[in-house]
C-alpha positions as CSV (number, residue, x, y, z in Angstrom):
1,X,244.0,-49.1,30.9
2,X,246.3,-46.7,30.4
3,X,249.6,-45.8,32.9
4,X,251.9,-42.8,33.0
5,X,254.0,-42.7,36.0
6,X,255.9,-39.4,35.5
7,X,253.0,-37.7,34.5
8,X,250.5,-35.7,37.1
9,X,247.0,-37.0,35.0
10,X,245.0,-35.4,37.8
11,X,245.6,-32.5,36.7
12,X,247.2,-32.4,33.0
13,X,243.7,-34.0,31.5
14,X,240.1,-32.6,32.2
15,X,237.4,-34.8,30.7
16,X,234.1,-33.3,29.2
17,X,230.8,-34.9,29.1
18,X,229.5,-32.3,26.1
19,X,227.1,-34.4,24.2
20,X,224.9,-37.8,23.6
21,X,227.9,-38.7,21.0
22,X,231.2,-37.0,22.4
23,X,233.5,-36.1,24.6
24,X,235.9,-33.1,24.9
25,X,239.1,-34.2,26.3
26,X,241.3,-30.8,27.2
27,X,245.2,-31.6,27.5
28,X,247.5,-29.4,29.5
29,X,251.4,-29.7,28.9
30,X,254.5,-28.0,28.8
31,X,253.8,-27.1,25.0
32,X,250.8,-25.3,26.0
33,X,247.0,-26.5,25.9
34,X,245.4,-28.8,23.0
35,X,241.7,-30.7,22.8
36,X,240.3,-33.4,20.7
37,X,237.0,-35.1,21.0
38,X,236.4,-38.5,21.2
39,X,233.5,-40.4,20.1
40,X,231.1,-42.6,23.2
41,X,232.0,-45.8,21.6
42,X,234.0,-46.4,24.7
43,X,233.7,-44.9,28.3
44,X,236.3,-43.2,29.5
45,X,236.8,-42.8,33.7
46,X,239.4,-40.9,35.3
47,X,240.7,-42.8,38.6
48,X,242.4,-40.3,40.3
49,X,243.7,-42.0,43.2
50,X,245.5,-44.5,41.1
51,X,246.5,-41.6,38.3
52,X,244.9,-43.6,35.2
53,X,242.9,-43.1,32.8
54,X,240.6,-46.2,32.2
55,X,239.6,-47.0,28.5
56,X,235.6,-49.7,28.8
57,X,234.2,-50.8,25.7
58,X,232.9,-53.8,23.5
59,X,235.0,-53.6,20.9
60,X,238.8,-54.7,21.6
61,X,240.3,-52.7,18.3
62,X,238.4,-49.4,19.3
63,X,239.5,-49.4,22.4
64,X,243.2,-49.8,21.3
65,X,242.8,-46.7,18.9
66,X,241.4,-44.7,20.9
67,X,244.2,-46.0,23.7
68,X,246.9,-45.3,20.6
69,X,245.5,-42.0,20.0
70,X,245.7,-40.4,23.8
71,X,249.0,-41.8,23.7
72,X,250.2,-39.7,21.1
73,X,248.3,-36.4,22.4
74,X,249.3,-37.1,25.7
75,X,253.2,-37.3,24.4
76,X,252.7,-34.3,21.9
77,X,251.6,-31.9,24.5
78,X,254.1,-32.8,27.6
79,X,257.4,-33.6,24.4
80,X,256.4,-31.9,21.4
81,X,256.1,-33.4,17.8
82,X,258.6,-32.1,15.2
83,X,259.4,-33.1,11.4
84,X,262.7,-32.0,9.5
85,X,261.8,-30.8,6.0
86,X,265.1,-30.9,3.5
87,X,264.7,-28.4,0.1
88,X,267.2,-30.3,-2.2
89,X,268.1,-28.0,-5.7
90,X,270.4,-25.6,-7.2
91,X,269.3,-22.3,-5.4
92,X,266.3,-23.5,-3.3
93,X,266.4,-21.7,0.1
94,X,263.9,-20.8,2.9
95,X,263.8,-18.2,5.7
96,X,261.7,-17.9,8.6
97,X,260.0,-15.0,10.0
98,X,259.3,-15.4,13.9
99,X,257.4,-12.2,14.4
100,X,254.6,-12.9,11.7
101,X,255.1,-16.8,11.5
102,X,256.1,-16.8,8.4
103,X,258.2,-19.0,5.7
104,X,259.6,-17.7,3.1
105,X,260.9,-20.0,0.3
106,X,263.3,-19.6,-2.3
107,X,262.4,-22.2,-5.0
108,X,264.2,-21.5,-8.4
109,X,260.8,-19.5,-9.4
110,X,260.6,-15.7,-10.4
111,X,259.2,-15.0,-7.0
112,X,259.2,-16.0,-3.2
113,X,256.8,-18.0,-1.9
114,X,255.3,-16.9,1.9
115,X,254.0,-19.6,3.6
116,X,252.2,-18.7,6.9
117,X,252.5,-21.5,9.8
118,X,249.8,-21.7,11.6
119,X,249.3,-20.6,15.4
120,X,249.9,-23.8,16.7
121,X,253.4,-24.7,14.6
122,X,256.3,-23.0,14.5
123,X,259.8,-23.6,12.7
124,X,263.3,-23.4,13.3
125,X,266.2,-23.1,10.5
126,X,268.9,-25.9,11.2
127,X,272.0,-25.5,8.9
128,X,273.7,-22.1,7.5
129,X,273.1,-23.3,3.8
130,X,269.2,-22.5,4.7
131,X,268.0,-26.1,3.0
132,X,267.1,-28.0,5.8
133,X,264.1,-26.8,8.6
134,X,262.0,-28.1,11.3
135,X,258.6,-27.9,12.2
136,X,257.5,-28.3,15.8
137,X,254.0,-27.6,17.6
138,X,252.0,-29.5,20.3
139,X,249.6,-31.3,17.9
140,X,250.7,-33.8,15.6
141,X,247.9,-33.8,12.6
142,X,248.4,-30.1,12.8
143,X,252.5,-30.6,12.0
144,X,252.1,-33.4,9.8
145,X,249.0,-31.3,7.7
146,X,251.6,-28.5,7.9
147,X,254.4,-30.2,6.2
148,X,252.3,-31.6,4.0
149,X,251.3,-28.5,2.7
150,X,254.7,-27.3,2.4
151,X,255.9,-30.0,0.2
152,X,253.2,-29.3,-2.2
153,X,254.3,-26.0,-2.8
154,X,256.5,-27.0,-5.7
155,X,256.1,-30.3,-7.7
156,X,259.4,-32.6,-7.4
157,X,261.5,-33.6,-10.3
158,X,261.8,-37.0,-10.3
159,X,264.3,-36.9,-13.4
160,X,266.9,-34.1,-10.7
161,X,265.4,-35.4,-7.3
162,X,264.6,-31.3,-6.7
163,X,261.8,-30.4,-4.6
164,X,260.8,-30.7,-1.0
165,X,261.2,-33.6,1.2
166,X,261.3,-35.1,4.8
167,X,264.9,-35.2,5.8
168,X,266.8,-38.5,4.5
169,X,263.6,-39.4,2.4
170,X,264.8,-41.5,-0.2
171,X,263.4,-42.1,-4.0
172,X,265.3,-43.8,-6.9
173,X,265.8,-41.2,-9.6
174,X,264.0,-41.5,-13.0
175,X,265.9,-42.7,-16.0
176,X,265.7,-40.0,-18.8
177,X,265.0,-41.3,-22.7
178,X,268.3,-42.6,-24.3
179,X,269.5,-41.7,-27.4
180,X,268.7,-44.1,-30.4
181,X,271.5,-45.2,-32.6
């Protein structure tokens, strides 16, 4: 079973019987509204006098993921989910555009590169050098797909540790070829 005490379950989660195979569960939070659907391995009940949400099934470890992953909607949509995303090279920048959603990166290249966020995620320039940004949104594959995304736009150097990273992401620098005397 699960158990948040701060939290009005009654009427923050609305449970959907939609199919033989799934339910839609419909989350309602301060970040705004978010669904996922969860397979009929287990039953789910909603006790509302007790303000739980009660997890019944055969199998211990599916009930525990399925516990694991509530958790982590349940958190996203009441706290929010953000990363911190650090550029790190000579000249690398980003901006962000609130009124279209947009990134707009600076990487050393002969061009910009616009990067539009999705509905769901928006971001937030943290220091005046422009380097270092955050993502936040109510849904955390959507964030983590996100900034996953973003660091691909530009392959890292593993020889000058430039690129795109999660902030304080560490990585041991390659050695370059020595000189033969």
């Amino acid at each position: 079973m699960l158990y948040y005490k701060n939290i009005d379950i009654q009427n923050k989660i609305k449970i959907k019987d939609i199919s033989k195979e799934f339910y839609k569960i419909n989350f309602i939070g301060n970040f705004g509204k978010t669904y996922k659907y969860f397979k009929k391995e287990i039953q789910l009940y909603k006790n509302n006098q007790k303000n739980m949400i009660e997890f019944r099934g055969n199998n211990y470890n599916i009930i525990n993921t399925y516990k694991s992953i509530f958790k982590y909607y349940l958190e996203d949509i009441f706290y929010g989910y953000s990363l911190i995303l650090e550029l790190r090279g000579v000249g690398y920048k980003v901006l962000y555009d609130k009124e279209n959603n947009v990134l707009i990166f600076d990487l050393g290249l002969s061009h910009s590169i616009k990067y539009i966020l999705p509905v769901e995620v928006f971001a937030k320039v943290v220091d005046k050098k422009n380097t270092i940004f955050c993502l936040l949104g109510n849904n955390r594959e959507i964030v983590q797909n996100t900034a996953v995304k973003i660091k691909n736009l530009i392959k890292k150097d593993h020889y000058k540790g430039k690129g795109i990273f999660y902030y304080n992401e560490n990585f041991l620098l390659k050695k370059g070829k020595s000189k033969k005397i």
